[in-house]
KEKE-932524 format. One line per field, with one value per residue (C-alpha): x, y, z. Coordinates in steps of 0.5 Angstrom, whole numbers, plus 500, padded with zeros to 3 digits. Layout:
% residues N
px (X;...)
py (Y;...)
pz (Z;...)
END
This chain:
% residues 371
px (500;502;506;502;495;490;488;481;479;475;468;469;472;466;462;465;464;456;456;460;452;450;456;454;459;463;466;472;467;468;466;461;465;464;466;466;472;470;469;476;480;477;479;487;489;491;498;499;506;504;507;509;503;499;492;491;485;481;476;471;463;458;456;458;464;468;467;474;474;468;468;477;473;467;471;477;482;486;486;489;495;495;496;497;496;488;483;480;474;470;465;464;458;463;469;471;469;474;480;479;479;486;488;486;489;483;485;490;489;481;478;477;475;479;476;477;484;486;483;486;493;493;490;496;501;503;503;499;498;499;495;497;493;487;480;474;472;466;459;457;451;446;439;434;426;423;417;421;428;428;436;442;440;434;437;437;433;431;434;440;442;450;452;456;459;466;465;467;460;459;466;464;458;460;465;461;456;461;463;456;457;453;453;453;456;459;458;450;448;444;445;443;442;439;445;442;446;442;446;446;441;435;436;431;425;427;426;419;417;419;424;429;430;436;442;449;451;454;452;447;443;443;440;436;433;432;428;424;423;428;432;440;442;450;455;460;465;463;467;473;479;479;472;476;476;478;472;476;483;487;490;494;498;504;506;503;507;513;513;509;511;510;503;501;504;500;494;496;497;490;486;490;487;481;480;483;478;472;474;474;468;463;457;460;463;456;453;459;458;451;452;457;452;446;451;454;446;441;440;441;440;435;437;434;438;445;444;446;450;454;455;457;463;470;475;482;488;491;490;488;493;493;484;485;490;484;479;483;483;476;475;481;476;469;473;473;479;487;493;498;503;499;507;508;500;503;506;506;512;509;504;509;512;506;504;511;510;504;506;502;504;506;502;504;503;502;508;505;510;513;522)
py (500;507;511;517;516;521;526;530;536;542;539;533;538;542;536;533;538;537;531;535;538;531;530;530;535;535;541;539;540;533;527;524;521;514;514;519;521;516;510;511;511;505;502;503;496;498;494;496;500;506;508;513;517;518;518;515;518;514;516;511;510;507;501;494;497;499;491;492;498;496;490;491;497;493;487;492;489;496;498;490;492;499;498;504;508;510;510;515;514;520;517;520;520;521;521;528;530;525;527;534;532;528;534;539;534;532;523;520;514;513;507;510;509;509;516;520;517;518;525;527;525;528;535;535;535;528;530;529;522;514;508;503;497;494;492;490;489;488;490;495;492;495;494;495;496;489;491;497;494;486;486;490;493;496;501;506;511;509;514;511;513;513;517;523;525;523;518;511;508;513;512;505;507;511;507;501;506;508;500;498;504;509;516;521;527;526;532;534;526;526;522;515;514;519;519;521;523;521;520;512;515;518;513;508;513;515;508;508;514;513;518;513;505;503;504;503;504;500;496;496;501;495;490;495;497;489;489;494;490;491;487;484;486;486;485;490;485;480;485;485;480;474;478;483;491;495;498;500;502;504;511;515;522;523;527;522;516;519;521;514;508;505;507;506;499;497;499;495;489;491;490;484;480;483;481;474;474;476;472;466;468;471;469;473;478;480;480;485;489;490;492;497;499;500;504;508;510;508;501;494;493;487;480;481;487;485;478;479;484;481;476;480;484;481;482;484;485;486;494;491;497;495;496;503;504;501;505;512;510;510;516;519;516;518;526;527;526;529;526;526;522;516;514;515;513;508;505;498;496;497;492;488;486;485;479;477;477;473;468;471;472;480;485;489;496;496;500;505;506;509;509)
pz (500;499;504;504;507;508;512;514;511;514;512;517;523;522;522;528;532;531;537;542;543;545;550;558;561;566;569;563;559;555;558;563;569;570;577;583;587;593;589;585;591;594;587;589;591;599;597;590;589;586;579;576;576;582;577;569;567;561;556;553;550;554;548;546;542;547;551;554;557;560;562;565;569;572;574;577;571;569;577;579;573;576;583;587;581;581;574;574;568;564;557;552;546;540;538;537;544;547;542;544;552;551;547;553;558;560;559;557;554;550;547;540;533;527;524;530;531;524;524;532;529;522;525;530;524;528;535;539;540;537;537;542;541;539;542;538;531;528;529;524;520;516;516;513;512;510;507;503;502;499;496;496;490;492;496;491;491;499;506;509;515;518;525;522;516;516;522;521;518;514;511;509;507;502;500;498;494;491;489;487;482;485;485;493;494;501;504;502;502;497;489;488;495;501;507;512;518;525;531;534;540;535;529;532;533;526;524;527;524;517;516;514;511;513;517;517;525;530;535;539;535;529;534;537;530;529;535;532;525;521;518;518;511;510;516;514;517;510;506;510;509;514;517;521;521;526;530;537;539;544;543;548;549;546;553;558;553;554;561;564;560;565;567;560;559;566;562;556;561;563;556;555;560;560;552;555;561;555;550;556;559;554;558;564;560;557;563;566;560;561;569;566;561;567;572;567;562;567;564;561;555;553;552;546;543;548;545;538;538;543;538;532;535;536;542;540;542;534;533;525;523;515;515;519;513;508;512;511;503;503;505;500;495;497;497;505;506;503;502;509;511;517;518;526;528;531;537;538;543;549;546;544;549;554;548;550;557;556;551;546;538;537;532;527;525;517;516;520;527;530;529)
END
């Protein structure tokens, strides 16, 4: 693949700052924090030796796609690695908002999607933070209205929704209409299909009301459309090599990298065996999910929308650095995206070494490390 990869132009920064309206503020003014003080301190290990810094502040959404975050938080996971360093935990609604909390400081490490974080690293000329690991694939699908949407073909004509415009499932959108030979101008949404940018919260009152057909979005919205009437059409995994595509990654400050190695390193041993634990007991591991998901929004999600969602997304370690390459391509074509140099996004090593640690075969970066 070529070296130079893409990067966002002024219509995705405008766009991506429309979700900020949706976020619950904190006295930051970026995310919801998960945990009161108290509580933070009463999950420092009383025995744990203290790392390098006192606090690691990390930045997740409160959905299935960040099951790693999740589930390592609920089961003390990351405070276990982190010993007598306290976690401290903010949520967010969208990408952008947790990419400006880390510029102004607010986190330092965030599970995050690839369109954010390809957008985060290129606005910052390079420097303001690096994909460290991965943690999901998966669990994006589009589904439609049955009575309205029978094949794939039958799109055309009909109003899709996807999150945003720019956002990872607007992308892949725009990039299979573009391969099944239809025309949309990506910004405005319209041509041969109608993109309808509808945030995942209200996408299912759309459906209800008629003002969609379809959507392309993540889980749970796609489940909870399924449970509304809707119809599995495509599972966007399908289109992809060996069914995987990045949908969540590790990110973290260059600064906070730099100065806390170690603290970051604990954290990676966090996710690691909380992707392990996962992957071991998936039934336990939907349940503390969903205790997560209860604590953070006020409620569980229903056997009948976690069940299928769960099912449909991908625990990893593995950042699948070669399909956020892809990803950024198919925004390059769809005419978002210019062409940057993505070498540098990453940093693998401190990942590396604790799969080696745990006897685990090690990732690779796409050619797009850092030296």
């Amino acid at each position: 693949m070529p070296a130079h990869r893409p990067t966002l132009r002024r219509s995705i920064a405008a766009a991506a700052a429309l979700p900020l309206l949706a976020v619950v503020l904190t006295a930051c003014g970026y995310g919801s924090e998960a945990k009161d003080d108290d509580a933070e301190k009463a999950n420092v290990s009383a025995d744990g030796k203290k790392l390098s810094a006192d606090t690691v502040r990390i930045g997740y959404f409160p959905n299935l796609t960040h099951a790693t975050a999740l589930v390592g938080d609920q089961e003390g996971l990351f405070q276990k690695e982190l010993g007598g360093t306290r976690l401290k935990t903010s949520t967010f609604n969208a990408g952008p908002s947790e990419i400006e909390a880390l510029n102004a400081d607010s986190i330092d490490i965030g599970f995050i999607g690839p369109s954010p974080s390809i957008n985060g690293y290129t606005k910052s000329h390079g420097k303001n933070l690096r994909i460290i690991g991965g943690a999901a694939s998966g669990g994006v699908k589009l589904v439609v209205n049955p009575d309205k949407v029978k094949t794939l073909d039958d799109l055309k004509g009909k109003k899709i929704a996807t999150p945003q415009l720019g956002n990872t499932q607007d992308v892949a959108f725009l990039n299979w209409i573009s391969e099944k030979g239809w025309k949309v101008d990506a910004q405005s949404g319209k041509g041969d299909v109608s993109v309808v940018r509808t945030d995942n919260k209200v996408t299912p009152d759309a459906y209800k009301s008629g003002s969609i057909d379809g959507a392309w979005v993540p889980e749970p919205t796609a489940s909870k459309l399924v449970a509304e009437g809707a119809k599995e059409l495509l599972n966007e995994s399908t289109l992809w090599p060996d069914d995987k595509f990045v949908i969540t990654n590790i990110i973290v400050s260059q600064k906070f990298l730099k100065e806390h190695p170690d603290v970051v390193e604990a954290v990676l041993r966090g996710s690691v065996s909380t992707n392990a634990w996962i992957n071991a007991n998936p039934d336990k591991a939907k349940a503390s999910a969903n205790a997560a998901l209860k604590k953070l929004t006020g409620k569980e999600l229903p056997a009948k929308i976690i069940d299928p969602a769960w099912k449909s997304i991908q625990i990893t370690d593995d950042p699948l650095a070669a399909t956020l390459d892809a990803q950024a391509e198919h925004a390059v074509k769809a005419g978002l995206l210019e062409q940057p140099d993505l070498k540098g996004i990453y940093d693998l090593k401190p990942l590396n070494k604790v799969l080696k640690a745990a006897g685990k075969p090690e990732v690779a970066d796409a050619g797009l490390g850092v030296k």
